[in-house]
DSSP file (Angstrom, degrees, kcal/mol; ACC not computed):
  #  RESIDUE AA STRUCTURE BP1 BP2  ACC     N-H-->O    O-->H-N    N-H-->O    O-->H-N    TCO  KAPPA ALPHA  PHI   PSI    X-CA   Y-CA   Z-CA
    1    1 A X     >        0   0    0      0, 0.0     4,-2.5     0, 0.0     3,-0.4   0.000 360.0 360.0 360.0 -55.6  143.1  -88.9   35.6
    2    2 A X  H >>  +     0   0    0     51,-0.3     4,-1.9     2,-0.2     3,-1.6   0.959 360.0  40.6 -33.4-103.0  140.2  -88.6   38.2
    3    3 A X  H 3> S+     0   0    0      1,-0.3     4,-1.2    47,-0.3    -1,-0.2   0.501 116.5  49.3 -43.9 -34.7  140.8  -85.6   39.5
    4    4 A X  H 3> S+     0   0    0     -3,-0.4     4,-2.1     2,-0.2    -1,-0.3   0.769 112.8  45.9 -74.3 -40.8  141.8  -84.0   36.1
    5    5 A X  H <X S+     0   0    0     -4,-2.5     4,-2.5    -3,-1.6    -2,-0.2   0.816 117.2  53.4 -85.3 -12.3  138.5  -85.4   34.0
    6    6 A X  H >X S+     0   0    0     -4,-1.9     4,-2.6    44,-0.2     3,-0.5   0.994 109.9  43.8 -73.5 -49.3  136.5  -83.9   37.6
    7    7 A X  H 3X S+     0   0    0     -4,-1.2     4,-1.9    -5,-0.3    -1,-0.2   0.811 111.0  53.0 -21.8 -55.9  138.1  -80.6   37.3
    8    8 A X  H 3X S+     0   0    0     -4,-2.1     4,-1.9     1,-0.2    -1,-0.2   0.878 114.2  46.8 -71.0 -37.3  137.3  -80.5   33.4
    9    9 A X  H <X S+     0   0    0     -4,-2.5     4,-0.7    -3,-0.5     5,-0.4   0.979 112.8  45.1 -50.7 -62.0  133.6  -81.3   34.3
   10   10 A X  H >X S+     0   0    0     -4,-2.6     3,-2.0     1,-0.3     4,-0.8   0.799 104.8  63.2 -60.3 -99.8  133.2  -78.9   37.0
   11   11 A X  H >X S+     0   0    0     -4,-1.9     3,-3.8     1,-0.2     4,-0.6   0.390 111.4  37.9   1.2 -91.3  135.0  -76.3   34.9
   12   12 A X  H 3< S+     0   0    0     -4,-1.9     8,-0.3     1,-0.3    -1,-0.2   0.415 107.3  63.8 -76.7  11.0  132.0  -76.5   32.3
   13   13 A X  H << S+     0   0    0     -3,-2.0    -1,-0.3    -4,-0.7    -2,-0.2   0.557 112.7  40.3 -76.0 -31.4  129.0  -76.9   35.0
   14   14 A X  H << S+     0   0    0     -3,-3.8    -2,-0.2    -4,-0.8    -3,-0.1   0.889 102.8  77.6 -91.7 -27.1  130.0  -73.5   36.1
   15   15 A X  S  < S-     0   0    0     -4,-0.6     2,-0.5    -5,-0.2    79,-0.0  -0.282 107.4 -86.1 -87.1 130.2  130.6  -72.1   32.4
   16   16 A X    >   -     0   0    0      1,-0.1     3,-6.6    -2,-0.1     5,-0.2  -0.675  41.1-119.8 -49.5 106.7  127.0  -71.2   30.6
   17   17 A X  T 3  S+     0   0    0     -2,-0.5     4,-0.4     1,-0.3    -1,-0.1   0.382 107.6  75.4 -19.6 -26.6  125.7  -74.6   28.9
   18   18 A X  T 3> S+     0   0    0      2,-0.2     4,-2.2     1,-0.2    -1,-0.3   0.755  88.5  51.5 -64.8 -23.9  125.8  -72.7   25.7
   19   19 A X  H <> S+     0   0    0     -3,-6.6     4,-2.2     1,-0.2     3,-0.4   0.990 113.3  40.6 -78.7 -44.4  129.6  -72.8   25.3
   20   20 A X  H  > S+     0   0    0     -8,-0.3     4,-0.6     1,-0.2    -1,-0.2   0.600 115.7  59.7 -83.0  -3.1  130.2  -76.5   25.7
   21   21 A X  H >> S+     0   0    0     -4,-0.4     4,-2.3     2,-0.2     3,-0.8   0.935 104.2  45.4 -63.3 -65.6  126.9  -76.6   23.5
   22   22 A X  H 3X S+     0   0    0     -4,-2.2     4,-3.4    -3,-0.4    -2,-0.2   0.923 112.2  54.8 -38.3 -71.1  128.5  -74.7   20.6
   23   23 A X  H 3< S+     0   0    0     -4,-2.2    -1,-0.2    -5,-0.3    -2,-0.2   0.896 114.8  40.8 -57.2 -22.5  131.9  -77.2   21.1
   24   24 A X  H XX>S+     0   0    0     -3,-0.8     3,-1.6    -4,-0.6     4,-0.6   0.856 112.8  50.0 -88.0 -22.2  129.5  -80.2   20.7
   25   25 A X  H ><5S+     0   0    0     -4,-2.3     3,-5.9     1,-0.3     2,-0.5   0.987 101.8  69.5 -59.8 -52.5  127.3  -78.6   17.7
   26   26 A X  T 3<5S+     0   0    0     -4,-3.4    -1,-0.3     1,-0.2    -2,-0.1   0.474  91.6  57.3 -42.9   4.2  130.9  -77.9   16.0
   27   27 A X  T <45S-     0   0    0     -3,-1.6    -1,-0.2    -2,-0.5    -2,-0.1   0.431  90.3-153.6-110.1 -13.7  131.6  -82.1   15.4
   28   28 A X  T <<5 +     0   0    0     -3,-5.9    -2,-0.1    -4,-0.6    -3,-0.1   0.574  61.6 120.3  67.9   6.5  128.4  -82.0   13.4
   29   29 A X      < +     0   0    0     -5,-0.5     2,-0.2    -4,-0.2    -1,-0.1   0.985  65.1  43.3 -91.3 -51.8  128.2  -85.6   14.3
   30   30 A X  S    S-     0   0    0     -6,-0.3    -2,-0.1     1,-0.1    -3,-0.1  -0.515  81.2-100.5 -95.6 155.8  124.4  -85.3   16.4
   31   31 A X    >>  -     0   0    0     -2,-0.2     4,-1.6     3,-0.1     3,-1.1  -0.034  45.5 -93.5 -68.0 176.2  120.8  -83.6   15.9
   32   32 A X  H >> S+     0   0    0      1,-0.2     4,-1.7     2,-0.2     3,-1.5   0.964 123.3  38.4 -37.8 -76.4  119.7  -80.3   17.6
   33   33 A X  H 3> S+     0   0    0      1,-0.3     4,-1.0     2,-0.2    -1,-0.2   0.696 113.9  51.1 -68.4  -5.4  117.9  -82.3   20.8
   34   34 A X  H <> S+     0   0    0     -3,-1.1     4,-1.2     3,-0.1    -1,-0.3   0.814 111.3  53.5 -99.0  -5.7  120.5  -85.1   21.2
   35   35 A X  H <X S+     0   0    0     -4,-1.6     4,-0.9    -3,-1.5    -2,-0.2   0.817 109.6  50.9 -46.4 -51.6  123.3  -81.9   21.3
   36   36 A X  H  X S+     0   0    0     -4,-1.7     4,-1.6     1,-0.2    -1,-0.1   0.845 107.0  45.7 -49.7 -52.3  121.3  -80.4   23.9
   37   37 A X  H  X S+     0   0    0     -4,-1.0     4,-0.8     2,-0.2    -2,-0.2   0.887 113.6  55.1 -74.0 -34.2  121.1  -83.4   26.1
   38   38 A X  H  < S+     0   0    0     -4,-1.2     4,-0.4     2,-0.3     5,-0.3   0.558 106.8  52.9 -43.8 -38.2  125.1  -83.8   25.5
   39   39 A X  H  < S+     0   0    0     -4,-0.9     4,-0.4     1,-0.2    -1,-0.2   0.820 116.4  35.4 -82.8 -26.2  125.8  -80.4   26.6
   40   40 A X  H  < S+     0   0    0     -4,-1.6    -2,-0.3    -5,-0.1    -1,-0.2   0.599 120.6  39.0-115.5  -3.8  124.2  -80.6   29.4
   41   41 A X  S  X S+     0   0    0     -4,-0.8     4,-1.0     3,-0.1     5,-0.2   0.632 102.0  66.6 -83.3 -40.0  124.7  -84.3   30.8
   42   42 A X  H  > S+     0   0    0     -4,-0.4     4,-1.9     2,-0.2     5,-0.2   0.939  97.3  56.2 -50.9 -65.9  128.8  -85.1   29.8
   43   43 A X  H >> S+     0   0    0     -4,-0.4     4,-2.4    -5,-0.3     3,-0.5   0.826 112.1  51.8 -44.5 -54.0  130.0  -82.2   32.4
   44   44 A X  H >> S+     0   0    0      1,-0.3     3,-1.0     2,-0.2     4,-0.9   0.844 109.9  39.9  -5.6-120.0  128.0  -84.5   34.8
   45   45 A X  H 3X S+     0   0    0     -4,-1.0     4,-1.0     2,-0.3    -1,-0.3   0.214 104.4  63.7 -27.5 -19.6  129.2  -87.4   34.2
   46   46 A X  H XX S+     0   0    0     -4,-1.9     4,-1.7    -3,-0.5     3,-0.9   0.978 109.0  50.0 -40.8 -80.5  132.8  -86.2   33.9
   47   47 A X  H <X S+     0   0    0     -4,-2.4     4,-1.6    -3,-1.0     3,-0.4   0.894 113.6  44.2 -58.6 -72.5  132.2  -85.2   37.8
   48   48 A X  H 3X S+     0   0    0     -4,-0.9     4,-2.2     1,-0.3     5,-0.4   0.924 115.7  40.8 -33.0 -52.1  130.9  -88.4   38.8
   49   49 A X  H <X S+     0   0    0     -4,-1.0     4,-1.0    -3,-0.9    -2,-0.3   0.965 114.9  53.2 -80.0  -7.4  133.1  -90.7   37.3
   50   50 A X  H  < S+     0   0    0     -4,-1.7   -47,-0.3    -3,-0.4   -44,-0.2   0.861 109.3  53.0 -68.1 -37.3  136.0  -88.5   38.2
   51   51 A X  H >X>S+     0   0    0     -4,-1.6     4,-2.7     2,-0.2     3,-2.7   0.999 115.1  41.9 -46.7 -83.7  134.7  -88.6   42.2
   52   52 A X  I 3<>S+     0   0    0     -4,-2.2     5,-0.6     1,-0.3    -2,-0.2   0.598 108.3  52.4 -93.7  12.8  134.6  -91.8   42.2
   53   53 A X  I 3<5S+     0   0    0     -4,-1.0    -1,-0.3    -5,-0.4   -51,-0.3   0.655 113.5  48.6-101.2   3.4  137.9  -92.7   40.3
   54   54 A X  I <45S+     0   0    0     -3,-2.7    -2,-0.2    -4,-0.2    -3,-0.2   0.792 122.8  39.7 -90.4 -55.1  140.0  -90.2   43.0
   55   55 A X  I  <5S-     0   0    0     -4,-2.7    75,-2.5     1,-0.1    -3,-0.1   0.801 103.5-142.9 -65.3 -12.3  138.0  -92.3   45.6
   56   56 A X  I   < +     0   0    0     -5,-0.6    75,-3.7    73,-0.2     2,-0.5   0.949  42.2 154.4  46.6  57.7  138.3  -95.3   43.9
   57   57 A X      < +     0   0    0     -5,-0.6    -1,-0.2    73,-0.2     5,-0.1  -0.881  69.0   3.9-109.9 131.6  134.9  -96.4   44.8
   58   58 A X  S >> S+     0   0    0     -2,-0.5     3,-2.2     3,-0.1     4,-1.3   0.805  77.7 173.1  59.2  31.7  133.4  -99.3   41.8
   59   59 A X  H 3>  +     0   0    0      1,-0.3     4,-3.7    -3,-0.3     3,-0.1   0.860  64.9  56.6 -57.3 -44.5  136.6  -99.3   40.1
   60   60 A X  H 34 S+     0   0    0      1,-0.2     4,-0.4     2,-0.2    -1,-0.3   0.832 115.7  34.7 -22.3 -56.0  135.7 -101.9   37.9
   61   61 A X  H <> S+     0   0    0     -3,-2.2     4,-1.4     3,-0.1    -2,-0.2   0.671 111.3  61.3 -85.7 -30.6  132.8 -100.3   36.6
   62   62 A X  H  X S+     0   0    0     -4,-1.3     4,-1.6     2,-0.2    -2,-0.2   0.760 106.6  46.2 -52.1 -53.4  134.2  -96.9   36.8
   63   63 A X  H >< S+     0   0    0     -4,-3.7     3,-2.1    -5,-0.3     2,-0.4   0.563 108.5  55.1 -78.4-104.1  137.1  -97.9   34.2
   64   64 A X  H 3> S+     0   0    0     -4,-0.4     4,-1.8     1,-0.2     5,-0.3   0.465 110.1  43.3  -8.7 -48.2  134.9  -99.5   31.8
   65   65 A X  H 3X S+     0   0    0     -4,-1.4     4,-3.9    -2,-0.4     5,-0.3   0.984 114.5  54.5 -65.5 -35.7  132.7  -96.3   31.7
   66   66 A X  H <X S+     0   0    0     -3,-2.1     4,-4.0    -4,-1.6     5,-0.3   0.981 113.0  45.6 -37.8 -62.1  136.5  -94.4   31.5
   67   67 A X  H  > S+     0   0    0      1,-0.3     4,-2.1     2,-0.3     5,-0.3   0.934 106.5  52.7 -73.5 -46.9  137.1  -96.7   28.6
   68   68 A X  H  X S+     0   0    0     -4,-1.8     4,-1.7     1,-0.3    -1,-0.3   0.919 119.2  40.9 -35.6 -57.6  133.8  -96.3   26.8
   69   69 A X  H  X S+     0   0    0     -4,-3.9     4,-0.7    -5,-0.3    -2,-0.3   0.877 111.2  49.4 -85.5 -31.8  134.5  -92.3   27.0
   70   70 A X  H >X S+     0   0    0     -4,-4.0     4,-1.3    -5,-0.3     3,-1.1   0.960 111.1  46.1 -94.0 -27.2  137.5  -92.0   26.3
   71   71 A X  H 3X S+     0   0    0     -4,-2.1     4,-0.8    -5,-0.3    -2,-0.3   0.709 117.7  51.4 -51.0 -35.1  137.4  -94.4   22.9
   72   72 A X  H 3< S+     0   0    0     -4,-1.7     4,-0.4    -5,-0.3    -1,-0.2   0.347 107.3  49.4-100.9   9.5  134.2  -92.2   22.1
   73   73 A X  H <X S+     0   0    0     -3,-1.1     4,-1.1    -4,-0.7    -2,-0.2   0.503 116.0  43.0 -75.1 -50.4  136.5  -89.0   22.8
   74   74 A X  H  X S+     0   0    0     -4,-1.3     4,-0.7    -3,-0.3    -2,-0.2   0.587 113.6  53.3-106.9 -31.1  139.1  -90.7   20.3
   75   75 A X  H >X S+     0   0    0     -4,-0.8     4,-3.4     3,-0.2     3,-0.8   0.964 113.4  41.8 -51.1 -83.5  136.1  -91.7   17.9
   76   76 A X  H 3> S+     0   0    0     -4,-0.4     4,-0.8     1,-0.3    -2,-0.2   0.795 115.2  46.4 -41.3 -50.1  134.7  -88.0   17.6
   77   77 A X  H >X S+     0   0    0     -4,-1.1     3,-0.6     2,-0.2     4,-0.5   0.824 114.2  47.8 -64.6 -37.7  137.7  -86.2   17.4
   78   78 A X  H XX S+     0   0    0     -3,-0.8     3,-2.8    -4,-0.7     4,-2.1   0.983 112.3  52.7 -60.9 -61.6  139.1  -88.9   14.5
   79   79 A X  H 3X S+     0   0    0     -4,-3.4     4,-3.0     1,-0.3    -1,-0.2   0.741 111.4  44.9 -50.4 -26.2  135.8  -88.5   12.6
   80   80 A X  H <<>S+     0   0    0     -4,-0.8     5,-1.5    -3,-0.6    -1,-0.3   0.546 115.9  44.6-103.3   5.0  136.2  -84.7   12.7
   81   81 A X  H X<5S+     0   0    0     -3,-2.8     3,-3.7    -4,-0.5    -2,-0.2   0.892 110.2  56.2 -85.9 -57.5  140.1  -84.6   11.6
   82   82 A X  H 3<5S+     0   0    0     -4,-2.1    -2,-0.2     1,-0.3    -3,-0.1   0.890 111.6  43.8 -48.3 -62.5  139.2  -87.2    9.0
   83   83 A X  T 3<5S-     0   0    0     -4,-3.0    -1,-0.3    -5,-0.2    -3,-0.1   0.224 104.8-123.3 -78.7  21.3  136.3  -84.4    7.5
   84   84 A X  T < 5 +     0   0    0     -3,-3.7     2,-0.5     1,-0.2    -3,-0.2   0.705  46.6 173.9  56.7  25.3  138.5  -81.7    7.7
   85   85 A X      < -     0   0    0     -5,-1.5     2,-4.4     1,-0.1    -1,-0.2  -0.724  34.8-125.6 -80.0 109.1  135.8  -79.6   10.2
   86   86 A X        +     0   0    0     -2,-0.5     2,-0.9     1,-0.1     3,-0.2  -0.184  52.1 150.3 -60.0  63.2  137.8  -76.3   11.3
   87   87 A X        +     0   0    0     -2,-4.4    14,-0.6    -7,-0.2     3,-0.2  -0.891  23.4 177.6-123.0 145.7  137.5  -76.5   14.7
   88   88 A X  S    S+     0   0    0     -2,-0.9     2,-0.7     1,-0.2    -1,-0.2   0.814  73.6  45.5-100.5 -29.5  140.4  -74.9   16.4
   89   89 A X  S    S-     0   0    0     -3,-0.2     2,-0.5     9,-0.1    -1,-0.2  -0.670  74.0-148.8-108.4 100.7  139.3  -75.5   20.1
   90   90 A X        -     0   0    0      9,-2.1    -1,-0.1    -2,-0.7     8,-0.1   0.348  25.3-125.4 -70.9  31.2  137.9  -78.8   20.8
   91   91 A X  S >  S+     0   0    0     -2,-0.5     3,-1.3     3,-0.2    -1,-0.2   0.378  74.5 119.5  91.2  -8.8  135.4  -78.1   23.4
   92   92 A X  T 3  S+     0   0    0      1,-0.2    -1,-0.1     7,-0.2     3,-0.1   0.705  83.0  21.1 -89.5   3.5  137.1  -80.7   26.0
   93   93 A X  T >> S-     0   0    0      4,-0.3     3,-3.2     1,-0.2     4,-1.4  -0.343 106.9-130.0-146.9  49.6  138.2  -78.5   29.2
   94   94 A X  T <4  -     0   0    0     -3,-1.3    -3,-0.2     1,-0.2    -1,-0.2   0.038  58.7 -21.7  74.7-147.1  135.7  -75.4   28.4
   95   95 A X  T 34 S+     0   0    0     -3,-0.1    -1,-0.2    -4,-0.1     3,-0.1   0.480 126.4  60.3-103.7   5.4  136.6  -72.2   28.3
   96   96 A X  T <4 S+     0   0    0     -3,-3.2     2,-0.4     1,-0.2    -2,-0.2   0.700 107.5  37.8-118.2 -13.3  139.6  -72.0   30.2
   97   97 A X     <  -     0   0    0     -4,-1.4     2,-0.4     2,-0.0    -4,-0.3  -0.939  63.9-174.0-107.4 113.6  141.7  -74.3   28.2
   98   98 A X        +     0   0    0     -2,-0.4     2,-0.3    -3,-0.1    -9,-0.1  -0.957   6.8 170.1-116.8 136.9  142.0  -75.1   23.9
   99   99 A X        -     0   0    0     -2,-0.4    -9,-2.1   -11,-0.0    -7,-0.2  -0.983  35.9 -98.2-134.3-177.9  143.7  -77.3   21.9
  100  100 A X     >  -     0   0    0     -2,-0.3     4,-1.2   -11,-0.2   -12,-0.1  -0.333  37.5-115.4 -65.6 149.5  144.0  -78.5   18.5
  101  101 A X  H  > S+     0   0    0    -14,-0.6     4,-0.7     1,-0.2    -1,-0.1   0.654 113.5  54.7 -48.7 -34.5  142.2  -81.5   17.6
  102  102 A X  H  > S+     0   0    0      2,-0.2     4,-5.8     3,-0.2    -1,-0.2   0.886 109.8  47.6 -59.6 -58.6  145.3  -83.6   16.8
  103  103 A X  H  > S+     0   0    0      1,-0.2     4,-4.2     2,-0.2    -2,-0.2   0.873 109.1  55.6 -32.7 -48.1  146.8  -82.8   20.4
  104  104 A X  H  X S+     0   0    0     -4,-1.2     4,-2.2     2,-0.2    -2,-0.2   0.784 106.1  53.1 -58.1 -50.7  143.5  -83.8   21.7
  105  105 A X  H  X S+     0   0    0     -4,-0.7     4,-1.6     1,-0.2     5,-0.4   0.883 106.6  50.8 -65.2 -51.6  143.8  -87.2   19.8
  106  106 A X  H >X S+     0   0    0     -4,-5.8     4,-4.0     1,-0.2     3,-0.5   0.995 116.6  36.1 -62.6 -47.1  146.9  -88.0   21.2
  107  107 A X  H 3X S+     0   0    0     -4,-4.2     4,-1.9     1,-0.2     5,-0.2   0.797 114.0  50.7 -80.0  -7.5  146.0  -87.4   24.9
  108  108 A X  H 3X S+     0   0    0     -4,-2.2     4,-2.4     2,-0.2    -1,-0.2   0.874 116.6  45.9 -84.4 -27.8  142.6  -88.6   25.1
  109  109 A X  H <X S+     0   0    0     -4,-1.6     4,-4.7    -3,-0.5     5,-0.4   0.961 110.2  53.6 -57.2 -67.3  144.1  -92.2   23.1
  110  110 A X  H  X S+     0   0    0     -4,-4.0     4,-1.8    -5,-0.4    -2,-0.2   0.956 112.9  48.0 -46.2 -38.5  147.2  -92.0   25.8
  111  111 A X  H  X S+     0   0    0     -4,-1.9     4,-0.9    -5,-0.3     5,-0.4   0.973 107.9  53.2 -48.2 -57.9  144.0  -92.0   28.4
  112  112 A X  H >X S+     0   0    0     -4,-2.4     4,-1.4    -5,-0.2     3,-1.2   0.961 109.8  45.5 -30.2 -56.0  142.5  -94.6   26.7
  113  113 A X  H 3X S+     0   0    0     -4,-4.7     4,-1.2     1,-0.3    -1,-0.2   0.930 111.8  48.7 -72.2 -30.1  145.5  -96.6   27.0
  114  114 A X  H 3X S+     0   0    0     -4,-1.8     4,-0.6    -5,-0.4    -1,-0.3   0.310 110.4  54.6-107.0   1.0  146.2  -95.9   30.8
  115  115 A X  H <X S+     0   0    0     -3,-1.2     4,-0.8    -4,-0.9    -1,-0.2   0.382 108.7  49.7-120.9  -3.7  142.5  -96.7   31.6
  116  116 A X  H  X S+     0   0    0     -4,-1.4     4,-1.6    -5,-0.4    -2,-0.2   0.686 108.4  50.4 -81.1 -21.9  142.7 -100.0   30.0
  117  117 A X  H  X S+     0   0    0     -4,-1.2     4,-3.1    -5,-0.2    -3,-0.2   0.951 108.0  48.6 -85.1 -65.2  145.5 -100.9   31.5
  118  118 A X  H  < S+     0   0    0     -4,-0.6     7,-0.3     2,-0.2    -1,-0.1   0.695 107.7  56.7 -80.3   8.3  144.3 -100.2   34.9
  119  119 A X  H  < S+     0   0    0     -4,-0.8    -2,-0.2     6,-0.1     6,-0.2   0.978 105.5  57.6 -44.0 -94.4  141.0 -102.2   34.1
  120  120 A X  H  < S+     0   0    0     -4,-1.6     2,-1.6     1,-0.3     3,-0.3   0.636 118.6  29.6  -7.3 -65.8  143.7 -105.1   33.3
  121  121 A X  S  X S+     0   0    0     -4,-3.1     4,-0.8     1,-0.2    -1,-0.3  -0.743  70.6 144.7-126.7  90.5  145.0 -104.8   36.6
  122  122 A X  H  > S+     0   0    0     -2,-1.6     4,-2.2     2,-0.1     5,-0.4   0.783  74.3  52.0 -79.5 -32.5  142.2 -103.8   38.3
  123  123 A X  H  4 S+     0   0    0     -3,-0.3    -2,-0.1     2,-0.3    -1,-0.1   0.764 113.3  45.2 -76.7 -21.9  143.4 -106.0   41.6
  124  124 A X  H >> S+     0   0    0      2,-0.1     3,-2.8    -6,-0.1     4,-0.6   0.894 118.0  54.6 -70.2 -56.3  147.2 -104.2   41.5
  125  125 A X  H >< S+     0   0    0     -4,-0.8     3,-1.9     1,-0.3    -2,-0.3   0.837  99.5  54.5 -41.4 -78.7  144.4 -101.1   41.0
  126  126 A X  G >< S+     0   0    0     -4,-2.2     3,-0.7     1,-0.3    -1,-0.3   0.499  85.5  87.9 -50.0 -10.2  142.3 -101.7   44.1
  127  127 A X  G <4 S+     0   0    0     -3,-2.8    -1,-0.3    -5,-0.4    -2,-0.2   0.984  99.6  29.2 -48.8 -56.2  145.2 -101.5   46.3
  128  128 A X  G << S+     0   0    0     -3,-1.9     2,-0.3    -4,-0.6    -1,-0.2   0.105 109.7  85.5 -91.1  24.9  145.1  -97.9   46.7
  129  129 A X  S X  S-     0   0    0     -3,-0.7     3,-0.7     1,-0.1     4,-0.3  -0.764  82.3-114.4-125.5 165.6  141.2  -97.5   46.2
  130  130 A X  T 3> S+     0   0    0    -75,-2.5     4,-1.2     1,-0.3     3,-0.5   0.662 103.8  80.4 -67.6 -34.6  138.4  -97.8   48.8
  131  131 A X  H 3> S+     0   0    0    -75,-3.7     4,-2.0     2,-0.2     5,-0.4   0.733  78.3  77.2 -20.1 -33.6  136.9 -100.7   47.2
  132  132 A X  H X> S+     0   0    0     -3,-0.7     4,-3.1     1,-0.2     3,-0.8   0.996  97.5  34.9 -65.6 -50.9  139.5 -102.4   48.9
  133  133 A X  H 3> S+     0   0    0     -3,-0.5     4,-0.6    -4,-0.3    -2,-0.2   0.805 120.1  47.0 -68.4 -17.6  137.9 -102.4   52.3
  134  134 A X  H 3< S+     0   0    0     -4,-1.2    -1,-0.2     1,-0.1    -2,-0.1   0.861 107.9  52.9 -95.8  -1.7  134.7 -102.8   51.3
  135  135 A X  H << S+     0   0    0     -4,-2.0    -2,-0.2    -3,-0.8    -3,-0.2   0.760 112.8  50.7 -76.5 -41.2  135.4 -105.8   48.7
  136  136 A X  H  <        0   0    0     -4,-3.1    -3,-0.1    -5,-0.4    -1,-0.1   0.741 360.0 360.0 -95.4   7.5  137.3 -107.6   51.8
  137  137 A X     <        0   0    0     -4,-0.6    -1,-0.3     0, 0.0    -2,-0.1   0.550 360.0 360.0 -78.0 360.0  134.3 -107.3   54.6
């Protein structure tokens, strides 16, 4: 999941700002300047939390933000099946991947589920993460 949502960031860091700009104007949901700021902080912040969910450094805080995005992943896409808006690629891995919004729904909801869950057991979680040694000094 890490390693997949860094990938998908990095992918659209490298990609001109305009294209993942274009996939966020298409949801209609926000104005000109907060579109702008959208296009150009989410790849970001995909590559952060995705670094530090591989490393598993703050996992605690690191799924909560997971959960936040990916429920507002599962929000955006709903609203824009719900209003019938023809978009056929939903913007979420660039330019080098599309699928249909419905697809989209299912796997960003299965994310959803699978980053609540290891919130839940975050302590099972922290087994394999570097938070463990620095939580037990």
């Amino acid at each position: 999941m890490g390693f997949a949502l860094t990938l998908v960031g990095f992918q659209k860091l490298i990609e001109p700002y305009q294209n993942f700009l274009y996939a966020v104007q298409s949801y209609e949901l926000f104005g000109p300047s907060l579109e702008q700021v959208i296009a150009r902080v989410m790849p970001w912040c995909e590559v952060f939390l995705g670094v530090f969910l591989v490393l598993g450094l703050w996992l605690n805080w690191i799924l909560r933000a997971y959960v936040v995005l990916f429920a507002t992943f599962v929000i955006v896409v709903s609203q824009a099946m719900l209003r019938g808006l023809p978009i056929e690629n939903c913007g979420c891995f660039g330019e080098s991947l599309s699928f249909s919004l419905p697809t989209m729904l299912i796997a960003d909801c299965l994310l959803l589920v699978v980053a609540v869950i290891l919130l839940y057991r975050i302590h099972q979680t922290r087994v394999y993460s570097l938070d463990k040694y620095f939580l037990e000094k």
